[in-house]
Structures are given as C-alpha cells and as structure tokens.
N, C-alpha and C positions, 0 to 999 in steps of 0.2 A: 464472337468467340475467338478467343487469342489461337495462333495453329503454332503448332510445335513443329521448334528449329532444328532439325535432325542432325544438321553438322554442328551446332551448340553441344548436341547430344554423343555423337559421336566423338566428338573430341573429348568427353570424360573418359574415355575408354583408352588414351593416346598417354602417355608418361608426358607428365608436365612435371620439372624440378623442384618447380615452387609450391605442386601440391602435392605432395606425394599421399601414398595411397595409407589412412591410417584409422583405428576403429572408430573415433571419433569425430569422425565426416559424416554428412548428409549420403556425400555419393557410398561412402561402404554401407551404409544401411540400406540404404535401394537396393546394389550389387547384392550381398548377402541376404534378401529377401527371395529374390530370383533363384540365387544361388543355392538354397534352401529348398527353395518346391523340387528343384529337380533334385536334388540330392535325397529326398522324401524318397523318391523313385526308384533311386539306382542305389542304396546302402546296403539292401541283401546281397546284391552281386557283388561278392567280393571283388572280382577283378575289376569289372566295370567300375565300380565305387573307389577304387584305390587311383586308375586312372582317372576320374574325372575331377578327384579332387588334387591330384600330380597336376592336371592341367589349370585348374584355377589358383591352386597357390602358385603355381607360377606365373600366371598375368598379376596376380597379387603382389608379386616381388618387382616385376616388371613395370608394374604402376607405383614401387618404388625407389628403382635404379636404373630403368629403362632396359635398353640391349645388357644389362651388368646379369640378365637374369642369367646369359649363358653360365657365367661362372658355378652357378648351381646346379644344372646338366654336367659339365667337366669334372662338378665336385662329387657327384651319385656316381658318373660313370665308371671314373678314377678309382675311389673307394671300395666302389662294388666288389670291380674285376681283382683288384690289389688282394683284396681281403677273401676271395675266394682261390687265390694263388696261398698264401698264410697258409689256410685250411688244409690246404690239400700236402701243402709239402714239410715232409719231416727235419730236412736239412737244415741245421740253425742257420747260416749265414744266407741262404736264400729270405729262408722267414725273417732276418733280420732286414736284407735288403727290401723286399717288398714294405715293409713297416718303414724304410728310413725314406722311399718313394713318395708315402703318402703323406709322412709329414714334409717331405720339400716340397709337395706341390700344395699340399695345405697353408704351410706356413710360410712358403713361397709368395703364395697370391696376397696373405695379410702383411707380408715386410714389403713387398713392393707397392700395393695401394693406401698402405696404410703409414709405412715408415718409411718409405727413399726421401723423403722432404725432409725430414727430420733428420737422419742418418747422413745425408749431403750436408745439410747446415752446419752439422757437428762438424764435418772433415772443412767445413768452407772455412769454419771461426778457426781450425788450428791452424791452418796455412794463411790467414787473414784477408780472406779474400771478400766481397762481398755475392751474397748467395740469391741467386730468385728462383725461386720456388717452382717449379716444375707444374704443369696443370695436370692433375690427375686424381683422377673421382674415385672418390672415397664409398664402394657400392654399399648399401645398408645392412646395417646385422653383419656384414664380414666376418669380423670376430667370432658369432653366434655359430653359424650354420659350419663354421671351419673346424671349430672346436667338439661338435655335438658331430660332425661325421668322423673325427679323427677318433674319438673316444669310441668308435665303433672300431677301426681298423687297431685301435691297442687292444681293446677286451677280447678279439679274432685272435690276437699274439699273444695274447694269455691264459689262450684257452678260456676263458671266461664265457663264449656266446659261442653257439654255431652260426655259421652266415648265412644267409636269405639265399634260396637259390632264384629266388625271383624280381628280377631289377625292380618289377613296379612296384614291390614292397618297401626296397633301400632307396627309392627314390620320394616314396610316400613321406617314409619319416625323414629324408632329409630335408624335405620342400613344408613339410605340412604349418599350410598359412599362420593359424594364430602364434604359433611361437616361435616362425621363424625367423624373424626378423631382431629380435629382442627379449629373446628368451620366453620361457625357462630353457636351459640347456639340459633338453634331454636325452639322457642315456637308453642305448638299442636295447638294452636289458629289461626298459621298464616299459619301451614303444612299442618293440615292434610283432609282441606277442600278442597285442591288442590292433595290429594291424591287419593279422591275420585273422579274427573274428568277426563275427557279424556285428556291426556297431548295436548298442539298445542303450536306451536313455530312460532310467524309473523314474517317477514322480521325484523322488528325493532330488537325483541330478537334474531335472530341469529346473525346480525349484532353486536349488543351491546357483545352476547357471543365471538365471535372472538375478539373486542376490549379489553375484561375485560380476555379473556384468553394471549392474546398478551401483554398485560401492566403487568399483572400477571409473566409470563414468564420473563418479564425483568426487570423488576424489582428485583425477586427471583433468577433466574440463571444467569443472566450479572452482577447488583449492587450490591445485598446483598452478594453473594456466592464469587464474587473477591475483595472486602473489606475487608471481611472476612478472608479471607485464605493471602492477599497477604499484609495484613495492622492489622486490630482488632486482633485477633488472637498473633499474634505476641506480642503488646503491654502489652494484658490481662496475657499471659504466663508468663510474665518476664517483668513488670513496671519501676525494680530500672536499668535495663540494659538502658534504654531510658530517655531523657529528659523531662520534664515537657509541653514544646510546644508538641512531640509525644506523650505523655498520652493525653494533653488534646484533640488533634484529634483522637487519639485513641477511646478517651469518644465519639466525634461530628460523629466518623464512626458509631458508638455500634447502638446510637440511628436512626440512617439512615438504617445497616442493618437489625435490629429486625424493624423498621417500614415495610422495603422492604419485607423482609424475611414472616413476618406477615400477612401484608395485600395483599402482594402479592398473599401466599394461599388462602386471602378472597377471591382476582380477581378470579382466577382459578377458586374456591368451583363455586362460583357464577354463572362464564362464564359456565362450565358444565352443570350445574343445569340448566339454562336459555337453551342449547344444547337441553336436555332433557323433556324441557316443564316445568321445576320449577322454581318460583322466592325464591331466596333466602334473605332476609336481609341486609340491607349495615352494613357492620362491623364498618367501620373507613370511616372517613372525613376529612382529613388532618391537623391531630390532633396536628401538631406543628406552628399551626396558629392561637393553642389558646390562649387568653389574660387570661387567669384565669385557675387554677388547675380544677376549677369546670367544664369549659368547655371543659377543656383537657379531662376530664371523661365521658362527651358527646358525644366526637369525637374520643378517643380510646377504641379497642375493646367494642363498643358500645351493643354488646350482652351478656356478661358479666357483665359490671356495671349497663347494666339493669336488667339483673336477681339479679345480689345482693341488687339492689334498692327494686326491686319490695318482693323478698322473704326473703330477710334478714336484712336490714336495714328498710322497712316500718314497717315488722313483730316483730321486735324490739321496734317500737315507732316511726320512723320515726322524725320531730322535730316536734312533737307535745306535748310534753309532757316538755318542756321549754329550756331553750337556752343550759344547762350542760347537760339535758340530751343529747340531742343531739349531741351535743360534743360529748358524749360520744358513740352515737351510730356509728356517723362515724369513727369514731377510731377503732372499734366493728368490725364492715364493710369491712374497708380495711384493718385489719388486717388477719382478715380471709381472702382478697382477695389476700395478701400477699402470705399465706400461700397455698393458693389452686396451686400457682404459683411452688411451688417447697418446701421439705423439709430440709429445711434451715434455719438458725438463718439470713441468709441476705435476706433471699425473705421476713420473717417477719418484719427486718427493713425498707426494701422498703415497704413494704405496711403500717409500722406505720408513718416513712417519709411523705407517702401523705396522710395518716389522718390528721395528724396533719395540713398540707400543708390547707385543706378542713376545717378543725377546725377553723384555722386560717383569712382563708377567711371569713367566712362566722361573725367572731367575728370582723373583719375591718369593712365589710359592713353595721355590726348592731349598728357602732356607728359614722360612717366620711360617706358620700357619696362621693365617686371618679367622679369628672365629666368623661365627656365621647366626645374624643374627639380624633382625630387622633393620636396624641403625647402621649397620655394614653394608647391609643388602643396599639400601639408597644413597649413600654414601658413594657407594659401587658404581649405579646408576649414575649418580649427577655428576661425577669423577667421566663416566665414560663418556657419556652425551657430550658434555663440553669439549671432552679429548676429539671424539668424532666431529664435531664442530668444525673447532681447531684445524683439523686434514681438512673441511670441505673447503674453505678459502682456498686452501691451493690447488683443491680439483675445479672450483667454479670460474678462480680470477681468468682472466684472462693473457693475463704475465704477472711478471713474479712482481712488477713493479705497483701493481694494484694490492698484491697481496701484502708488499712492506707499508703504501697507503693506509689498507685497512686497519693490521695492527697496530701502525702508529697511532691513528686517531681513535683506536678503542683503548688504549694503554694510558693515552697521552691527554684526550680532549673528549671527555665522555658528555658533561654538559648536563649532570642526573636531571638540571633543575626544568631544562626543555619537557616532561614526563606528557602534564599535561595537554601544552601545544601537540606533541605528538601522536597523545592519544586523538586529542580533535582532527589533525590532519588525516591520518590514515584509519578510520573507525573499520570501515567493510574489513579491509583488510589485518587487523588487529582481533578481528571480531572473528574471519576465517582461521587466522593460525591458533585462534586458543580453542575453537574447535577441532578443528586438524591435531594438536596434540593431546585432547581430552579426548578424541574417541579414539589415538594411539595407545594411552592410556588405559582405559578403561581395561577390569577384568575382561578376560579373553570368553568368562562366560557371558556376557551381555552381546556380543559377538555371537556366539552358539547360538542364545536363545533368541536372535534376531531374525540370523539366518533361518531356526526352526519355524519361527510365524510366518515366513515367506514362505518355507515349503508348503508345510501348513495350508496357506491359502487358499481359495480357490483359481482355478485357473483365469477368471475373467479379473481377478484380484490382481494376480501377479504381473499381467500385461498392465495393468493401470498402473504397478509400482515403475513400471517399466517405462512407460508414455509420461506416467510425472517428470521424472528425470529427464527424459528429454527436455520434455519443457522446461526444467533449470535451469539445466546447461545451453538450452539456443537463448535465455534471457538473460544470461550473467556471459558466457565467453566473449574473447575478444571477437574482433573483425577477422583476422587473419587467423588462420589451422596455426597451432602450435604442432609444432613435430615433437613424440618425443623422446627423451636429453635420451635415451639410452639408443636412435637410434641412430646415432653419431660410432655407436661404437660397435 
C-alpha cells in the first residue's frame, strides 16, 4: 500500500507562482470539499460564518499572490475606518479629504504595482535613455478588489449606503473568495445586506449553481484553454509564419477564448457564490450578439462598465453638459478603461479604439435615424463583432509590432485557396470554436430551458452532470493550469 507524503501535501498549502490557486484545479476541488463540510456547520452563525470564510478567502488570495494577501487587510482596514469617518462628519472638506485618502491609497497600490514600469519607460523613451524594468509583482485581481472597495468608500460620500459598523462584515465582502480575484465587481449595495443574513440555498440555486459551474468548467477548461494552447497561441507568437486566412481565425479564436476564458470565471464566481448562499451579479450577456458598440458595453464585462459609468464618466459630466463634451468624456472613460486593462501603449489603443467606436455612435444616432429592422439588426451584429475583433489584436498582441504583422497578412496575403489544408489541419479545434459561437448564439431561451432541466433534476442527476464534466475536462485540458487571462488584471 503506497503511504502518503505529507510534505508533498503540505506544500499544496504553501504559494507556489507557477500554480496559483484557481477553480479549475484538482487541489481547489479537494480544498473546497473540506471547505464546505465545515461551512455546513458554522453558516447560521453569522459572525462565526463571516469570519471563517474572511479566513479562507484569504489563504485563497494567498495561494495566489502569496505575502501580496496583506494588501487586502490594508485595503478593509483603510476603507473601513475612512468610510466610517465620511459618515460621521458633516463638514465638506473633511468628507472630501477622507474620500481623496482612500482613493490614493486605493489607487496608489494599482499605479505603483501595476504602472511604475510602464510610466518610467514613458519618461526613459523622452530623455532617450534605455530603461530596465524594475522587478515588481503584479498581486492578482488588484484592479478588482481596489475598485469594488473604493465604490464602497464613494457610495459612503454620497449618501448612497450607511457603513457596516462591523469590520468582519467590510472585510467579508471585500475578501469574499469567488469573485475576488476576477470579478464580478461587486457593489456594497447589493453585498453586503446579504452579508448580514443567514445564508439559504433553495433547490432552484443549487441547481442553477451546478449548471453555471458546469458551463463555467467548459467553457474555461475544454474551449478556451484548447484553442488557446493548440491554435491562438501559436498565431499571436509568430503572425508572419502564417497566412492571413490563419491570422484572421487566429483573431475569430482570441475573441471566443477571452469570452470563454472570462465569463467562464463569472459561471464558476457565481455558481459558488449561489453554493454558499450568495447571489452574485451576471457579468456578461452574450456580448457578441450585439448590434451596436454601445450595447456591446452592456453586455460585456457588465460590472465594470458600470462602475466606470456610474463613478467616472457620470462624475465627469456624463452627456450632460453638450454633445463635445461628451465626446469627450467617453474617450475620458475608455481610455482609462483601456488602461486599467494592463500597462501597455496597446490596452490604451484598445480602450481609445472603442471610445471613439462610442463617440461615433452616438454622433450617427444624433443626426440619421437607423430604422430597425431584421436586416439592420445583423448588419449591426456582424458590423460590431468584426469592429470588436479589430480592438482584440491590440489587446492580445504582444507589441504593437505583431499587431502591424497580423493586419498585414490578413489585408495583404490571405491565401482563401489553403480553406481545405486548414480545415484538415486544425479539426478539434475548428470543431470547438463553431461550437463556442453556436451556443453564443443560440436564443437565450435554449439557455433557460437548459438550466431549468438541471434544476429540475434530481439531485443524484445533477452531481453526475457534474462528475461528467470533470471527466472532459481532465481528458481534453493541457498538462499545465492555464491561469486565467483576467487574472493578470
């Protein structure tokens, strides 16, 4: 009988860089098992229940940024105290100080981990100097957990929320494991009054949670992570090696696996959450089904474009103040949303790309009315997808020099007549993305009535939808944990 190597075991427990902690591991299914019995235990005790799950989303962070977990204790505690100062004092310029507190130290920790590489290079190229990059770890989700506590310490200044008078409440939702790391970016307004209840999970949300962790799973570990590695990948490394018909699939995987890859983790966040007794936010709506940029930004990453709607483009002016300005605010907007995206001169062209893309809309609409009609409506669609295409080259390449690669050889050297070779070459993979966009696709009610036969189920039913999936996904993923792409950001 084989004996078990306890420090084998124990070093799952230890932050390793290479493996970070993410739902589609072996070990977070073990951990999350364990994790579970005793949380069966301790959910009526509110307080008990808020701490012990404070303690595990934070070894959860910790397993994946290591010591970077403090910054999430700094960010509750900071916030907390800030936001209970706000409350209390009538005095504007107090309440404005304590608010400008929280965003420098908010937005302090994301400019210096996230942009002094970036923001030195800039000053290195104008003095011509040459620049090496400074070694400093980028901790995961940063962006996420900064953004989702500061929207706490504005809605405090705007009267919008009262504040928790109990840190392990403000710490709960700023740490709470499934969506911290990589969204949904959730608002105090819709957390933390279910923080304070006794969690209960009805047949509906368990059922719905199995479905949204199962579509989650295969979308993430079967679509996105074997496109990825056995097609995209390939393309994006080395453009001029390939034709123009494989770049431009290249482009048509990119935006398949960052949807998969993406909202994939929303499934999961979600399906947990809902596990646990929380609702989470829908992230995305099947965002490549929309006729207009404007409603692409509706339907993607929808917790995002509403925080910057709501805190930085209304805060701006919103279009209120006449049609340039406005222009210019959304410009304003995505450009910054650009950049929150990664430190890069190409995330800032994608995010100007679809200001402008929004500028532009919104400057047709205010002088032709588009009727609205079937033929409009997909016109709309195929008009949009392409345009969003278009931006992900410059979010995916690697420099800007892959991304004039790729247009050239799709503009220049397309090669229609390779169709066949192509198809023969890449089948699995040709075979994954026309289902990846055909159940994007599909009515949203095929979707309903899916999810409704899973609830439906019985429960010995839905554990085996559940055990299937596994088994796909340990038969088809690579060798190596794909991390994922959102939690770079």
């Amino acid at each position: 009988m084989q004996q078990i190597d306890f420090n084998k075991l124990l070093q799952q427990f230890v932050y390793n860089p290479k493996e970070p902690m993410i739902f589609s591991s072996g070990f977070f299914l073990f951990l999350f098992l364990g994790f579970i019995a005793v949380y069966s235990i301790v959910y009526k005790h509110n307080k008990l229940k808020n701490i012990y799950l404070t303690i595990f989303s934070i070894f959860f962070y910790y397993k994946s940024s290591g010591l970077y977990f403090i910054l999430l204790l700094l960010t509750a505690v900071v916030d907390y105290n800030l936001a209970r100062q706000i409350a209390r004092t009538e005095i504007k310029q107090r309440r404005t100080l304590y608010l400008v507190i929280s965003l420098v130290v908010n937005i302090g920790m994301l400019v210096y981990f996230k942009y002094t590489n970036f923001f030195l290079s800039i000053v290195y190229d104008v003095v011509n100097k040459p620049f090496d990059p400074l070694n400093i770890f980028l901790p995961v989700g940063i962006s996420f957990f900064t953004f989702q506590s500061l929207s706490y310490t504005i809605d405090i200044y705007r009267r919008n929320i009262e504040p928790v008078k109990d840190i392990s409440e403000f710490a709960f939702f700023v740490t709470f494991f499934p969506q911290m790391v990589a969204g949904p970016i959730v608002r105090a307004s819709v957390f933390l009054p279910q923080v304070r209840k006794t969690p209960f999970v009805s047949k509906a949300d368990f059922g719905k949670a199995i479905f949204l962790i199962c579509i989650g799973l295969f979308k993430k570990a079967v679509i996105s992570d074997y496109i990825s590695s056995n097609f995209v990948d390939r393309i994006f490394d080395n453009p001029g090696l390939y034709t123009g018909l494989e770049n431009l699939f290249g482009v048509y995987g990119y935006a398949l696996q960052i949807y998969c890859d993406f909202s994939g983790y929303t499934d999961l966040a979600i399906g947990i959450a809902l596990l646990l007794g929380y609702k989470l936010p829908v992230n995305f709506d099947s965002p490549y089904q929309s006729a207009s940029i404007t409603e692409f930004w509706r339907r993607w990453h929808i917790s995002l474009s509403s925080w910057l709607r709501d805190y930085l483009y209304i805060s701006l002016g919103g279009n209120r103040k006449g049609k340039i300005r406005t222009y210019i605010n959304l410009m304003i907007t995505m450009l910054i949303g650009g950049l929150w995206h990664g430190a890069a001169l190409r995330f800032v062209v994608w995010g100007a790309l679809h200001g402008i893309g929004l500028a532009f809309e919104k400057f047709v609409n205010s002088i032709i009315t588009i009727p609205k009609n079937k033929l409009t409506h997909w016109l709309g669609v195929i008009i949009t997808f392409h345009f969003v295409c278009f931006t992900w080259v410059f979010f995916r390449a690697d420099t800007m020099e892959v991304v004039k690669v790729m247009l050239v050889q799709i503009t220049t050297s397309f090669h229609g007549e390779i169709i066949p070779d192509f198809i023969k070459g890449y089948p699995y993979v040709l075979m994954l993305m026309a289902l990846g966009f055909f159940l994007h696709f599909v009515p949203s009610k095929f979707e309903e009535s899916t999810q409704q036969l899973v609830i439906k189920s019985p429960f010995v039913l839905k554990i085996a939808y559940l055990i299937i999936i596994v088994l796909v996904v340990i038969q088809i993923k690579s060798s190596e944990i794909q991390p994922f792409i959102y939690f770079q950001f």
